[in-house]
DSSP file (Angstrom, degrees, kcal/mol; ACC not computed):
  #  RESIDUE AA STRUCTURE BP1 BP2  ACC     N-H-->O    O-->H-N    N-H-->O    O-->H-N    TCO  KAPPA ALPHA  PHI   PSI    X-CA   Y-CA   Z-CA
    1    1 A X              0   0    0      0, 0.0     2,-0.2     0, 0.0     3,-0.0   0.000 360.0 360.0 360.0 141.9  206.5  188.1   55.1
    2    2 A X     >  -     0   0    0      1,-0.1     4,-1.4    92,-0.0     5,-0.1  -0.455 360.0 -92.2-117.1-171.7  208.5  190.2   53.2
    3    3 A X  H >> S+     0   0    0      2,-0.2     4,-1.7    -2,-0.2     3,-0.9   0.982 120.1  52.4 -48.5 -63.4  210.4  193.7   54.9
    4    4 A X  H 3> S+     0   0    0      1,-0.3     4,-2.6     2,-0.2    -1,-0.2   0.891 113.9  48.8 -59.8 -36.2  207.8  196.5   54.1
    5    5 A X  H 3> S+     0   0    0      1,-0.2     4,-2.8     2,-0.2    -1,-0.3   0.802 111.9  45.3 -64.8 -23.4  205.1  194.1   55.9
    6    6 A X  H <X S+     0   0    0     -4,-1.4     4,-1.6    -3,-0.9    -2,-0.2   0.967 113.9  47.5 -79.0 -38.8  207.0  193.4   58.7
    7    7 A X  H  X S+     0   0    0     -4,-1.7     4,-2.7     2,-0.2    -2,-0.2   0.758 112.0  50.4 -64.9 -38.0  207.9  196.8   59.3
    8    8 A X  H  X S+     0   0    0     -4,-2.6     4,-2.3    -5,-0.4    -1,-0.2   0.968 107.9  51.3 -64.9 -52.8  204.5  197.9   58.8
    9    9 A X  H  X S+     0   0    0     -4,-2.8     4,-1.2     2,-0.2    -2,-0.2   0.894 103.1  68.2 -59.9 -23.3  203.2  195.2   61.3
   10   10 A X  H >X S+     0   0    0     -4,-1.6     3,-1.5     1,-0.3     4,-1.1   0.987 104.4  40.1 -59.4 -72.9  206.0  196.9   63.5
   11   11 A X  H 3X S+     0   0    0     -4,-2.7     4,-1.9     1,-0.3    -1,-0.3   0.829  99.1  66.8 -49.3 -20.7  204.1  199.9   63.7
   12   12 A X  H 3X S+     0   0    0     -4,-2.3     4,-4.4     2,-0.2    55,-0.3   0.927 107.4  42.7 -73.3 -22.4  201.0  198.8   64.0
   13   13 A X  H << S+     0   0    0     -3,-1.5     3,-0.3    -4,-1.2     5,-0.3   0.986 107.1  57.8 -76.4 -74.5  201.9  197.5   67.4
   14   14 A X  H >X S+     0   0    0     -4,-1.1     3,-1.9     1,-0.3     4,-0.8   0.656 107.7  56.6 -36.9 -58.9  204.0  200.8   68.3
   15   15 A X  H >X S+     0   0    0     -4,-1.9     4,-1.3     1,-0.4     3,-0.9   0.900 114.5  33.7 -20.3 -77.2  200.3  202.1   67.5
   16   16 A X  H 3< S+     0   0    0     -4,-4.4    -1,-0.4    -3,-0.3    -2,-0.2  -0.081 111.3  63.9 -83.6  61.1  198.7  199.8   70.2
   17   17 A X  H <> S+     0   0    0     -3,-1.9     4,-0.9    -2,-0.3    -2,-0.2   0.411 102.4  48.4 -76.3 -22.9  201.5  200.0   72.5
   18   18 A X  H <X S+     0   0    0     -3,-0.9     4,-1.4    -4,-0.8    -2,-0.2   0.648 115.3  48.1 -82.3 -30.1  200.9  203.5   72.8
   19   19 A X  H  X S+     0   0    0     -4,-1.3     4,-0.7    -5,-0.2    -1,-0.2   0.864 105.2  50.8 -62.8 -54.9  197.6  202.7   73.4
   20   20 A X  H >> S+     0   0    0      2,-0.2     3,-2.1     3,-0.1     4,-1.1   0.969 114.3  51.6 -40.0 -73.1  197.8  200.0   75.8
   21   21 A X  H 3X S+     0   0    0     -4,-0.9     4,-3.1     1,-0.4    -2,-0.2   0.795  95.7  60.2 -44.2 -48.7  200.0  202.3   77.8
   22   22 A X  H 3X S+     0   0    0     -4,-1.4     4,-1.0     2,-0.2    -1,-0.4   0.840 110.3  49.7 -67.7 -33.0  198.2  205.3   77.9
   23   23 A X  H <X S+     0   0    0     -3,-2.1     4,-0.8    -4,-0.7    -2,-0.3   0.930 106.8  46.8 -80.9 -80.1  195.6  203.1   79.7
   24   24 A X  H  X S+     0   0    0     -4,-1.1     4,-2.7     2,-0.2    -2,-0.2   0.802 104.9  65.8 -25.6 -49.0  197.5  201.4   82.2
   25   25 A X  H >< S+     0   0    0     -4,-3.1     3,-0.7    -5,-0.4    -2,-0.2   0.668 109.0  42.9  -1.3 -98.1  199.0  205.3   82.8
   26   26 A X  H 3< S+     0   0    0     -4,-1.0    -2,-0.2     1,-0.3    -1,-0.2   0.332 122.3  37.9 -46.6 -52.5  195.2  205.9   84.0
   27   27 A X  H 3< S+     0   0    0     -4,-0.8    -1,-0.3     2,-0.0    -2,-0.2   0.966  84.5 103.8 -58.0 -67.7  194.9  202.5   86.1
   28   28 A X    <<  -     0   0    0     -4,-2.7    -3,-0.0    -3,-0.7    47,-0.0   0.374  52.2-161.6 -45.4 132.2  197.9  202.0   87.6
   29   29 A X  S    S+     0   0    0      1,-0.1     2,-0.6     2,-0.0    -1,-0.1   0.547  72.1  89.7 -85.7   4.1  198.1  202.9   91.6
   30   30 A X     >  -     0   0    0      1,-0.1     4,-3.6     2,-0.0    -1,-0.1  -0.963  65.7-157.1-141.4  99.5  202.1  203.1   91.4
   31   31 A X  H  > S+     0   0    0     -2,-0.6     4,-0.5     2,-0.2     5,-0.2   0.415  92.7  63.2 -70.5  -2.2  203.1  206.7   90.6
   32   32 A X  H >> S+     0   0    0      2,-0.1     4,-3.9    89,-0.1     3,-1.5   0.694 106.4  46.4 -80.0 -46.5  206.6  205.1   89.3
   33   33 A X  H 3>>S+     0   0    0      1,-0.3     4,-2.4     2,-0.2     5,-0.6   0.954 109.2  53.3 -46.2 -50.4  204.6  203.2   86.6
   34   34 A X  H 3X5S+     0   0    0     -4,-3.6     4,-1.0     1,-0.3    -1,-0.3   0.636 104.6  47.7 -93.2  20.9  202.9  205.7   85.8
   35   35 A X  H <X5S+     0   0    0     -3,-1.5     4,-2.9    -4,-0.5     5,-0.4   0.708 113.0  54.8 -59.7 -55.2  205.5  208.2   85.1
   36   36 A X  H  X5S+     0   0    0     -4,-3.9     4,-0.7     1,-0.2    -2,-0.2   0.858 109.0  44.8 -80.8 -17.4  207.1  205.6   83.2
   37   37 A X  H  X5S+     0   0    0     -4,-2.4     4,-4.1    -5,-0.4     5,-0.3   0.817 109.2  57.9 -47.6 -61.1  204.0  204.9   81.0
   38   38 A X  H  X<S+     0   0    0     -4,-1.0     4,-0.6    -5,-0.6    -2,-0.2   0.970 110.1  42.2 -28.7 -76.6  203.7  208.4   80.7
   39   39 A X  H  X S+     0   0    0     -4,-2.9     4,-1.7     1,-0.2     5,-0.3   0.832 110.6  58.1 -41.5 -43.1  207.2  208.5   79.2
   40   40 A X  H  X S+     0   0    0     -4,-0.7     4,-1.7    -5,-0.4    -1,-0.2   0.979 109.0  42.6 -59.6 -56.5  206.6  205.5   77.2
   41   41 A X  H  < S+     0   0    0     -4,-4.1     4,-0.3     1,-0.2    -1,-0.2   0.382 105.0  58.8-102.2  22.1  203.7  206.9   75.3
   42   42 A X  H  X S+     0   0    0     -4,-0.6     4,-0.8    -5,-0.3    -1,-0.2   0.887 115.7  34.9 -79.9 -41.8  204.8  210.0   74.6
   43   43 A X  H  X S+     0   0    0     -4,-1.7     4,-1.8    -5,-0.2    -2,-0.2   0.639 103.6  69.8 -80.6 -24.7  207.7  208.7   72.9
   44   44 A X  H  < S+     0   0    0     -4,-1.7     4,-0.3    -5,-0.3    -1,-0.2   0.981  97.8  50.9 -27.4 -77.0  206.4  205.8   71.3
   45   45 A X  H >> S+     0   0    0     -4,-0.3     3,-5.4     1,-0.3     4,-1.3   0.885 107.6  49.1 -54.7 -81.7  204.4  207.6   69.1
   46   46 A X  H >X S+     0   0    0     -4,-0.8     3,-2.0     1,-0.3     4,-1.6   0.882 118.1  43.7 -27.7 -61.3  207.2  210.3   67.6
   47   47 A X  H 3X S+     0   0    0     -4,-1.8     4,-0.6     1,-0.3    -1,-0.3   0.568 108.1  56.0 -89.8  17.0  209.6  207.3   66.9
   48   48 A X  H <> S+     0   0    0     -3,-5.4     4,-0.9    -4,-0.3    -1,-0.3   0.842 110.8  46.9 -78.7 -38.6  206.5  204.9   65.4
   49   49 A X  H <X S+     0   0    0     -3,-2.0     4,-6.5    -4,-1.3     3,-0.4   0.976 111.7  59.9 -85.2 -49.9  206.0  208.1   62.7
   50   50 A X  H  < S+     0   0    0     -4,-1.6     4,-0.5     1,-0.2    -1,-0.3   0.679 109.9  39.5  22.2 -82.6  210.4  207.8   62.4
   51   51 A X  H  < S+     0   0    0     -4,-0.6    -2,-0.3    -5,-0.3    -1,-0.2   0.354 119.3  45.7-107.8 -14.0  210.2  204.6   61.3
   52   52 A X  H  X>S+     0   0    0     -4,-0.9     4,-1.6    -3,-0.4     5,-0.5   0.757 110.2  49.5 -95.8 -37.5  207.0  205.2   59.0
   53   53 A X  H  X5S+     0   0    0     -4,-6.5     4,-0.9     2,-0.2    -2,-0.2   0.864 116.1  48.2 -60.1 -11.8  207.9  208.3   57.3
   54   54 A X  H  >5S+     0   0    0     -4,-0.5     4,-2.2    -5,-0.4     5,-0.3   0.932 115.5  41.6 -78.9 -62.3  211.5  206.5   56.5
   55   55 A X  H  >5S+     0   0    0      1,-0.2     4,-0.5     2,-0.2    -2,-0.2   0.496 115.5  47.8 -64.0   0.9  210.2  203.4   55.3
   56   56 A X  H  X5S+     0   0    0     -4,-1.6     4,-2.7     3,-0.2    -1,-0.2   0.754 107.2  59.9 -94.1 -51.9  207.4  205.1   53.3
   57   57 A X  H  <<S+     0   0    0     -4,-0.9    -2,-0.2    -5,-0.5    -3,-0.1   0.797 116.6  33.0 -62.4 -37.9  210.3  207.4   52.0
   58   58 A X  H  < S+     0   0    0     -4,-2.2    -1,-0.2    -5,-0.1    -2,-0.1   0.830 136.2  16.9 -88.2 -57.1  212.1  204.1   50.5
   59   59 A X  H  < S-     0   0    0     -4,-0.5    -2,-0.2    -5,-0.3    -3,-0.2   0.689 103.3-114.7-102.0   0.2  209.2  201.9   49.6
   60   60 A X     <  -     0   0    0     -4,-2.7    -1,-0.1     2,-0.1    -2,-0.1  -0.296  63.3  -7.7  98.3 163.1  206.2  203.9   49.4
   61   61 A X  S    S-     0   0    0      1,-0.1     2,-0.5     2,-0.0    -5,-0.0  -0.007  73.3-132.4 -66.0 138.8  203.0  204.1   51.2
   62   62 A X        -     0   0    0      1,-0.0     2,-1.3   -54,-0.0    -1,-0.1  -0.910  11.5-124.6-115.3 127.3  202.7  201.4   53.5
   63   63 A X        -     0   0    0     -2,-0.5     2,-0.2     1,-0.1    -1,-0.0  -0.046  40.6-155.9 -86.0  48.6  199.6  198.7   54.2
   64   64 A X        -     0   0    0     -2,-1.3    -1,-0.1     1,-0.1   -55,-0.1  -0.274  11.4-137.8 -55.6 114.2  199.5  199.7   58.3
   65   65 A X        -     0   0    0     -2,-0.2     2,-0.7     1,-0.1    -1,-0.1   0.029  10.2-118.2-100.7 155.9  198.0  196.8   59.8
   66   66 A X        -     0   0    0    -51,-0.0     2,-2.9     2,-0.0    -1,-0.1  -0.867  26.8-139.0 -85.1 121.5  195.2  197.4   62.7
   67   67 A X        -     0   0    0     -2,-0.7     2,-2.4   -55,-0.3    -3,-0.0  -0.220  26.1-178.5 -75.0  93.9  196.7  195.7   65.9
   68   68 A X        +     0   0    0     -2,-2.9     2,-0.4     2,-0.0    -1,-0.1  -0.309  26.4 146.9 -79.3  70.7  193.5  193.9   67.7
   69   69 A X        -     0   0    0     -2,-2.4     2,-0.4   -53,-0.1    -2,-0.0  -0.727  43.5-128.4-122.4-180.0  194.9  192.7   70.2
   70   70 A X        +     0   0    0     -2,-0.4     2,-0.3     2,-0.0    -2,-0.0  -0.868  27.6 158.4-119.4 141.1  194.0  191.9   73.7
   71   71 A X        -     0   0    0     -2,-0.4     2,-1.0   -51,-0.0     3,-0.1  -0.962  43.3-114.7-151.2-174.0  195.7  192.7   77.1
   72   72 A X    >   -     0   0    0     -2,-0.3     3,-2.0     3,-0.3     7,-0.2  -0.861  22.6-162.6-102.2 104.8  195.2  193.0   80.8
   73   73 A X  T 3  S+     0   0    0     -2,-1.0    -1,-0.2     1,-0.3     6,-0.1   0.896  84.3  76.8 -56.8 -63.5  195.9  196.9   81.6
   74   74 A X  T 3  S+     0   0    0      1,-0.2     2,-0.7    -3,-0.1    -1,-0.3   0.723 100.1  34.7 -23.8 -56.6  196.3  195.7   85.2
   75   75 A X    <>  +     0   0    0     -3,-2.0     4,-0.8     1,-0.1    -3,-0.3  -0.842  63.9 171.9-123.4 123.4  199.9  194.3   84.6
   76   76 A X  H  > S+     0   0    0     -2,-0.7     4,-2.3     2,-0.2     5,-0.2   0.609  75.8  69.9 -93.5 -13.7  201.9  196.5   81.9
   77   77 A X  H  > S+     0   0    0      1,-0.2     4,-2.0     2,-0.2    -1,-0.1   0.997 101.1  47.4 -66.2 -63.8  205.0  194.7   82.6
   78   78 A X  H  > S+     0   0    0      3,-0.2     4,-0.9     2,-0.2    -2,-0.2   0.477 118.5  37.9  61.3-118.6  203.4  191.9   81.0
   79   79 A X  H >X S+     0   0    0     -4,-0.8     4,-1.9     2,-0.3     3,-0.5   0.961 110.1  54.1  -4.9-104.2  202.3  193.8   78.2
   80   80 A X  H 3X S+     0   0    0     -4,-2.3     4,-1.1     1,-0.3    -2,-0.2   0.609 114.7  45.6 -35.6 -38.5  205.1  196.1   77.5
   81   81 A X  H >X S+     0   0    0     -4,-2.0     3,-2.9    -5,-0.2     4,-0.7   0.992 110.9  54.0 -77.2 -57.0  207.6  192.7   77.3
   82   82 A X  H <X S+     0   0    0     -4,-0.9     4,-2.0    -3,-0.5    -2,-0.2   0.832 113.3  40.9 -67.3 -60.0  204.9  190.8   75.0
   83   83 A X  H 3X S+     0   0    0     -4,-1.9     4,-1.5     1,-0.2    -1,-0.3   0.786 117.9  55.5 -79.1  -3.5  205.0  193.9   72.5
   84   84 A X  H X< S+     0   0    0     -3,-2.9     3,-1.9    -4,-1.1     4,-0.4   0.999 106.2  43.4  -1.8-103.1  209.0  193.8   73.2
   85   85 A X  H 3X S+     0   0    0     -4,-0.7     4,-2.0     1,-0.2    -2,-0.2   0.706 118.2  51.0 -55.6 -16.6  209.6  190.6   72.3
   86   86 A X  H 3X S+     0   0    0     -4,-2.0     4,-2.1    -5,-0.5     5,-0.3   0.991 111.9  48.4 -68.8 -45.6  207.0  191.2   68.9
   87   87 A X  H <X S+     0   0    0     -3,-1.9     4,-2.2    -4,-1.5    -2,-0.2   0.873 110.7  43.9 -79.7 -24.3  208.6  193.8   68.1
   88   88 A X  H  > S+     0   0    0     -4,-0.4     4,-1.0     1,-0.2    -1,-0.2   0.713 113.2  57.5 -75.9 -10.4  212.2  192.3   68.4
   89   89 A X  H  < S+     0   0    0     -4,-2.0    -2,-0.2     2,-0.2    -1,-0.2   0.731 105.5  46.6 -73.9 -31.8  210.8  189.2   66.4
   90   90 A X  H >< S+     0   0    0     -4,-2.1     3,-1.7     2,-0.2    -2,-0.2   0.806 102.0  68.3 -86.6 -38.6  209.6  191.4   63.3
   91   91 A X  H >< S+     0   0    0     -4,-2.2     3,-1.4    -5,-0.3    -2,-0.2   0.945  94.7  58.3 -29.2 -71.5  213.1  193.0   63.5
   92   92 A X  T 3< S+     0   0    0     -4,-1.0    -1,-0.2     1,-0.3    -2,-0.2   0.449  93.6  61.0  26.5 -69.4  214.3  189.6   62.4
   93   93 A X  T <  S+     0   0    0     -3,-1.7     2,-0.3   -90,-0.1    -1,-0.3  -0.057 105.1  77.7-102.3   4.3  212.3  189.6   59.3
   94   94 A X    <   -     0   0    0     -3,-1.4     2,-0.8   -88,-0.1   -92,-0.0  -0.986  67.4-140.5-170.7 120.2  214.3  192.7   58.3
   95   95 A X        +     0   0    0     -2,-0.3     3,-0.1     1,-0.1    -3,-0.1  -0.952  32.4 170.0 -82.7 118.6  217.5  194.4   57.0
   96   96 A X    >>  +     0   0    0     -2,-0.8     3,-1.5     1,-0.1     4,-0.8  -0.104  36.7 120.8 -65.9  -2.1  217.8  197.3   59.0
   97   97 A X  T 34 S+     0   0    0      1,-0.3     3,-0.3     2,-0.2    -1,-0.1   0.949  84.5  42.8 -78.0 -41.0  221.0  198.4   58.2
   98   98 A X  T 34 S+     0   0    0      1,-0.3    -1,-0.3     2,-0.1    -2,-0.0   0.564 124.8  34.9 -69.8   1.1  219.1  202.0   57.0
   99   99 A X  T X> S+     0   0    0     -3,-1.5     4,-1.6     2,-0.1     3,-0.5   0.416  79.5 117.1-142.4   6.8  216.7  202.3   60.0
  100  100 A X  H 3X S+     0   0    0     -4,-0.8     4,-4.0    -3,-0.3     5,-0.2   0.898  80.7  47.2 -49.5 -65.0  219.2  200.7   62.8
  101  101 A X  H 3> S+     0   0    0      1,-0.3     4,-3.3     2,-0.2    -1,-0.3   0.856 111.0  47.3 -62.9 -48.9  219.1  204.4   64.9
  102  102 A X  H <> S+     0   0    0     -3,-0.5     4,-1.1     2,-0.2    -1,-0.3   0.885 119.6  45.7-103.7 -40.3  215.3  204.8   64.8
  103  103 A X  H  X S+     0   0    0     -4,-1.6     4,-1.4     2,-0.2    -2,-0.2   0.896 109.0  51.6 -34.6 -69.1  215.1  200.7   66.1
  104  104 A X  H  X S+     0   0    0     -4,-4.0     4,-2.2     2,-0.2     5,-0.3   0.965 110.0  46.5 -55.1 -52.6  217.4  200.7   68.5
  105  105 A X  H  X S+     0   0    0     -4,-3.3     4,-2.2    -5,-0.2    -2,-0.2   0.906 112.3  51.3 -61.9 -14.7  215.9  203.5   70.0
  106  106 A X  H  X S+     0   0    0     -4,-1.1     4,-0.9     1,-0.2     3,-0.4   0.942 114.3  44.9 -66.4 -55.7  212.3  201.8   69.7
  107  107 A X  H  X S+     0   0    0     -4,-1.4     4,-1.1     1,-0.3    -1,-0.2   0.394 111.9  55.8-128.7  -9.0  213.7  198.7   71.3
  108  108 A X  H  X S+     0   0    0     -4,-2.2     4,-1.1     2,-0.1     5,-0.4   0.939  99.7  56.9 -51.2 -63.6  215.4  201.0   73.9
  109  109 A X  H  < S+     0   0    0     -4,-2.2     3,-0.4    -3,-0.4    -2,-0.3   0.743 111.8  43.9 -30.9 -48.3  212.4  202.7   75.0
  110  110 A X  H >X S+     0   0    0     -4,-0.9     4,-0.9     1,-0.2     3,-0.7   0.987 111.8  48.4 -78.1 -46.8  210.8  199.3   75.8
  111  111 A X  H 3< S+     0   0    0     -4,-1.1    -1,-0.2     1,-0.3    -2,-0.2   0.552 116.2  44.6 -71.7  -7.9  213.5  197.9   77.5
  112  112 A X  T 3X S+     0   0    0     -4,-1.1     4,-1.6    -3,-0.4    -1,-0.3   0.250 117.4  47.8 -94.3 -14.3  214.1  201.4   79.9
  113  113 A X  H <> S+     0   0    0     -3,-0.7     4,-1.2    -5,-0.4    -2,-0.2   0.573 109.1  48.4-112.6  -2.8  210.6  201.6   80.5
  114  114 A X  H  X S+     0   0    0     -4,-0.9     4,-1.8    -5,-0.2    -2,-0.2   0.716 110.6  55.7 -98.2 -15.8  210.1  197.8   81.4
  115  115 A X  H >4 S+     0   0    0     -5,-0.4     3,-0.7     2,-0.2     5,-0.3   0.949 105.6  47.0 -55.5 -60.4  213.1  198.4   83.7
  116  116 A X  H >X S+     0   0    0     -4,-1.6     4,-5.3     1,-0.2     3,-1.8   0.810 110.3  66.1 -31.2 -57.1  211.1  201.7   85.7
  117  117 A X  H 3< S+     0   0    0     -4,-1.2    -1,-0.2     1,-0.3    -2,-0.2   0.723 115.8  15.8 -40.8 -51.5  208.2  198.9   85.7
  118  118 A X  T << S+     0   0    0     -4,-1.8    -1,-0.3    -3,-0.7    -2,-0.2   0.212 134.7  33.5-121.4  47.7  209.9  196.7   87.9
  119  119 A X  T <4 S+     0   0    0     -3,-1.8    -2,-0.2     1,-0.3    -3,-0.2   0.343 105.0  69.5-137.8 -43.4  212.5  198.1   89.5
  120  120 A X     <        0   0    0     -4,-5.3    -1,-0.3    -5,-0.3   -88,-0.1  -0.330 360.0 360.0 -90.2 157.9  211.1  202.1   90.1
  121  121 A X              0   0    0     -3,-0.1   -90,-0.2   -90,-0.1    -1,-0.2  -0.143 360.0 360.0-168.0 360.0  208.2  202.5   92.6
C-alpha cells in the first residue's frame, strides 16, 4: 500500500467514524458520552477534510475508499479504540513529516474522546 492509499483509507474511516459516532450520540443513555460523541463528530469531520485537502494538494485527487464496516453502536468505547488503533496502523504506512499537526490532532481527538468515554459520566 503505498502513502496516498493509506492516507486515503485514513479518511475513509474518519468518514465512518463520524458516522458511527453520530449514532451512538443518539443511543447512548450516558449524557457524558454523549457530549463526548457530540464533540467527536463534530470535529472529526473538519480535520478528515485537513488531511484531504493537504494530501490532495500534494498528490492530487485521491481514490477515497467507502468504509463498510460493521459495529455495535451500543459500546462506542469499543468502536472509537478499533478506529484508533486503524487509524494509528495506516499512520505507519506513511511519512508524515508534512501532515504531522493535522495527525496528531486526529489521533488526539480519539484518544480525549475515548478518555470522556470511560472515565466522564
Amino acid at each position: 500500500m503505498n502513502e496516498q492509499d493509506a492516507i486515503a483509507k485514513m479518511i475513509g474511516i474518519l468518514f465512518y467514524s463520524r458516522t458511527y459516532a453520530h449514532m451512538a450520540h443518539l443511543k447512548t443513555p450516558s449524557f457524558a458520552k454523549h457530549k463526548a460523541l457530540n464533540e467527536f463528530y463534530d470535529e472529526i469531520v473538519e480535520l478528515a477534510d485537513d488531511l484531504a485537502e493537504a494530501t490532495q494538494g500534494r498528490y492530487g485527487k485521491l481514490d477515497i475508499p467507502f468504509t463498510d464496516m460493521k459495529g455495535d453502536v451500543s459500546d462506542p468505547i469499543a468502536a472509537i479504540q478499533a478506529h484508533a488503533t486503524m487509524v494509528d496502523n495506516l499512520c505507519k504506512k506513511c511519512e508524515l513529516d508534512w501532515i504531522d499537526n493535522i495527525v496528531q490532532e486526529i489521533q488526539s481527538l480519539y484518544y480525549s474522546t475515548l478518555y470522556k468515554l470511560k472515565e466522564l459520566d
